[in-house]
Phi, psi and omega in degrees: 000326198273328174324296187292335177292323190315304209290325192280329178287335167266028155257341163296278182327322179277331166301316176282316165325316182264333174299303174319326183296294205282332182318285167335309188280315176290331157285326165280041188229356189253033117326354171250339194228006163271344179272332195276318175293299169347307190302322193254350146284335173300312169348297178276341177268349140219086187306293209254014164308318208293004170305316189278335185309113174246138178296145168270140153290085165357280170313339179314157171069003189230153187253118189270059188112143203266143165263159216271110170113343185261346196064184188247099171294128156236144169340180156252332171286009180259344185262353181269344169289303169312352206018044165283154209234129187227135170238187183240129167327093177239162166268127175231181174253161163194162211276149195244104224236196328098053200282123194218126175340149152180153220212134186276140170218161181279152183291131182294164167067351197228297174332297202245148196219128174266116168266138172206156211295106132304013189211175168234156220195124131293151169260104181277329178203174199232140158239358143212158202224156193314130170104346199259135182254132200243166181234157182281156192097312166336132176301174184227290184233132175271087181285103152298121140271143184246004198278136177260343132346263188313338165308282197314326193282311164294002180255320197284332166306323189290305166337286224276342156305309185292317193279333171285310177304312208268353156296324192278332166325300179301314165305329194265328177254036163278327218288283182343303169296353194240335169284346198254326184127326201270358164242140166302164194259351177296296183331302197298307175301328194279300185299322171283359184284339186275352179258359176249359174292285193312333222268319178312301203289348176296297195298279158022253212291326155308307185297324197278348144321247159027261161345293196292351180131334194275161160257161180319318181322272184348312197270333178302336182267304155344290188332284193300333195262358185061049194216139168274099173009103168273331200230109156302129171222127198243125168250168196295148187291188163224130151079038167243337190246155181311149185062000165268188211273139193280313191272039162262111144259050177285120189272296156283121175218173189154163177302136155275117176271113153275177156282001177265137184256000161245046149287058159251130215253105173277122190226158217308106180267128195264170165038077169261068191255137183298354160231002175253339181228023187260081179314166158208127161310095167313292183211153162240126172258028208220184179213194195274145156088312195278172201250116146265187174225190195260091169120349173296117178279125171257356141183173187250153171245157172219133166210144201234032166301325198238119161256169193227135177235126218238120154261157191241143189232089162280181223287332167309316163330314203321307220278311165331305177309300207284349194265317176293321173295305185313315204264350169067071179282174146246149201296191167178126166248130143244174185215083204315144204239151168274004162279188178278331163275113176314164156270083188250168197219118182241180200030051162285185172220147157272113177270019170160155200239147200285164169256009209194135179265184205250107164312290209292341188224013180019073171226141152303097161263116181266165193229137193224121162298156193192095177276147201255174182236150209271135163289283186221156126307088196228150189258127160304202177248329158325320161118014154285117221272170211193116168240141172239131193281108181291345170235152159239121182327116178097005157306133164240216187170180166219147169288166184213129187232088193292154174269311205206133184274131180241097184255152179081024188257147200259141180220139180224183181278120202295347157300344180266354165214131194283166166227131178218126184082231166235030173281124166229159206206130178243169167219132190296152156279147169193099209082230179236033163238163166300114192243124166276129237207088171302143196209148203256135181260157170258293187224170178210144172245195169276013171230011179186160184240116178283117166245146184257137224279085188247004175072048175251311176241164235183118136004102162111355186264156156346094170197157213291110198262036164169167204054033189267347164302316172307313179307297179291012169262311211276354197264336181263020124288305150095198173280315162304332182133334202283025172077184155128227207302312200309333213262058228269078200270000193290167181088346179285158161212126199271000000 
């Protein structure tokens, strides 16, 4: 009896043990199966409410999209994601062009200027280095000369100075004695005939100066200190490329070092203009230490105040080029940017065209003069000056070369007009919608649109000068039904 009591309380205890079990497993599973029983409690307790019952519709009451006619409303936050741009319709003239290749190169003759050694030399210092910008008159280089040619020709001068003061010494207190009687007057012709002797071999010996590298400065500063060159400082020229001051011909210009050591002659720089004589060190072609020669280039300059923009035209073309030149239409470049806006320049001219066509590429190339314009001016941390140029030689671009004149005309920006088919289309302000407004092209380039002037659009009306491909997308979603521009969720709550 007591056996049996044992077994049914430990069949109770395993019976609870195990209901505790399914209990346990059904509460963490019960995400899955309370919602459905709810549902299906609701069911038997009103099986047929859920008849009557209507879901509301967010969207009731609002118009999902414009029908073909009505235009398209947009947010102001749909035009500021779009970043649409609205003018107003005016008529103007415009030029009917040409898009032709082109590439900036530098003035032939004009750009580039070569300094180079009039002496034989070591080169003791260097003042300026490539990128770095200079002006006339700046050192460039400090030259010892070593040429002994050039010694003997600056000893004979100083001699033949020296032999001149002292003949005339003799002439002036010859004079006294030959008025009195007591010297003969031949002695007196005979000494100015040695001084006019003395005065030829000067002129001479100055040229063969000259010849040899020095400029007058130079040879006047001999003259004066009785002293033989030690040092050369070859500065940026003055007065060499076209448009600098014409009467400067200084070839060599620089401190003169004599033998006096504070004899130093800063000397006069001629034609100092701010876009004529303003340089960049190209290349140095020289070091510290070398033995150069007479004639040896020690760096190149370039200046790019003035550029050339060299288009290629092919030959069918040509009559065009010549024609636009003749008639001095103006020109227009642009040059595309990593921005959103080109660079452009308008009212140029062509100044001259090759005379001969390009066998290998049957192209023209004509030249549109271009002043260029300065970025910035900047002191390096070297303590060197620096200038950056906004055009560059090898930059490219395209000429836009008019043909043919268009005046009174509505011209809009080729982003302001959409095309489907043989359809072109613009879109009106009309209220606070869009209206799609078919419209006829006359002419178009890759940045603007000719419309002809048929009395679709009027002076002063409203209309989209960009995004009308977004636009004739969003009014044909729509008009199908898809929602898009017409639709507005702001104020919902979704």
């Amino acid at each position: 009896m007591t056996t049996r009591r044992g077994m049914n309380r430990y069949r109770v205890l395993g019976l609870g043990l195990f209901l505790a079990g399914i209990g346990a497993v059904a509460y963490s599973v019960r995400d899955l199966w309370l919602p459905r029983l709810t549902q299906a409690v609701a069911g038997l307790v009103a099986p047929s409410s859920s008849s009557n019952l209507a879901v509301a519709d967010p969207h009731a009451g609002h118009d999902h999209g414009t029908s073909p006619g009505k235009g398209l409303a947009l947010s102001d936050r749909a035009r500021q994601n779009l970043g649409l741009k609205m003018g107003k319709v005016a008529l103007q003239d415009w030029w009917q062009s040409i898009s032709i290749p082109a590439e900036m190169i530098e003035e032939p003759g004009h750009s580039e200027q070569g300094v180079s050694s009039a002496v034989q030399g070591i080169v003791l210092r260097i003042h300026a280095f490539p990128g770095q910008t200079v002006r006339a008159g700046d050192p460039l280089v400090d030259i010892q000369p070593t040429s002994e040619l050039l010694a003997n020709a600056e000893s004979s001068l100083l001699k033949t100075l020296q032999e001149m003061e002292l003949v005339e010494l003799q002439i002036q207190r010859m004079a006294p004695s030959v008025e009195s009687g007591a010297t003969p007057v031949v002695r007196k012709i005979e000494k100015e005939y040695e001084l006019t002797r003395l005065q030829s071999q000067r002129l001479v010996q100055t040229q063969e100066l000259l010849v040899r590298g020095l400029i007058p400065a130079q040879i006047d500063e001999i003259v004066k200190t009785k002293s033989l060159i030690r040092q050369f400082t070859v500065r940026v020229p003055a007065g060499v490329l076209p448009g600098d001051d014409e009467d400067a011909t200084i070839r060599l210009t620089g401190d003169i070092v004599t033998d006096d050591q504070n004899a130093r002659v800063p000397q006069r720089i001629a034609g100092n203009h701010e876009h004529g004589s303003v340089y960049s060190v190209e290349a140095l072609n020289t070091h510290l230490g070398q033995l150069v020669q007479p004639g040896n280039e020690l760096c190149r300059l370039s200046r790019h105040s003035h550029l050339l923009i060299a288009g290629r035209a092919f030959e069918r073309e040509s009559h065009l080029i010549a024609r636009a030149q003749e008639n001095e239409w103006p020109v227009k470049v642009i040059f595309e940017t990593a921005h959103d806006a080109p660079l452009i320049r308008e009212g140029l001219s062509i100044l001259y065209s090759d005379s001969v066509i390009d066998t290998d590429s049957s192209t023209l190339r004509f030249y549109v003069p271009l002043a260029n314009e300065i970025v910035r001016d900047s002191i390096g941390a070297n303590g060197l000056a620096y200038r950056a140029w906004r055009f560059k030689p090898g930059q490219k671009g395209r000429l836009q070369v008019p043909v043919n004149h268009l005046s009174k005309r509505v011209v809009l920006p080729a982003e302001g007009v959409v095309k489907e088919g043989g359809e072109a289309f613009v879109f009106r302000a009309n209220g606070k919608k869009l209206e799609r407004v078919a419209v006829r092209i006359e002419s178009l380039d890759s940045r603007e649109v000719v419309l002809a002037s048929d009395g679709v659009l009027f002076p002063g009306d409203l209309v989209a000068l960009n995004q009308a491909y977004q636009l004739n997308l969003a009014l044909k979603q729509a008009e199908t039904g898809g929602g898009g521009g017409g639709h507005s969720h702001e104020g919902h709550q979704h």
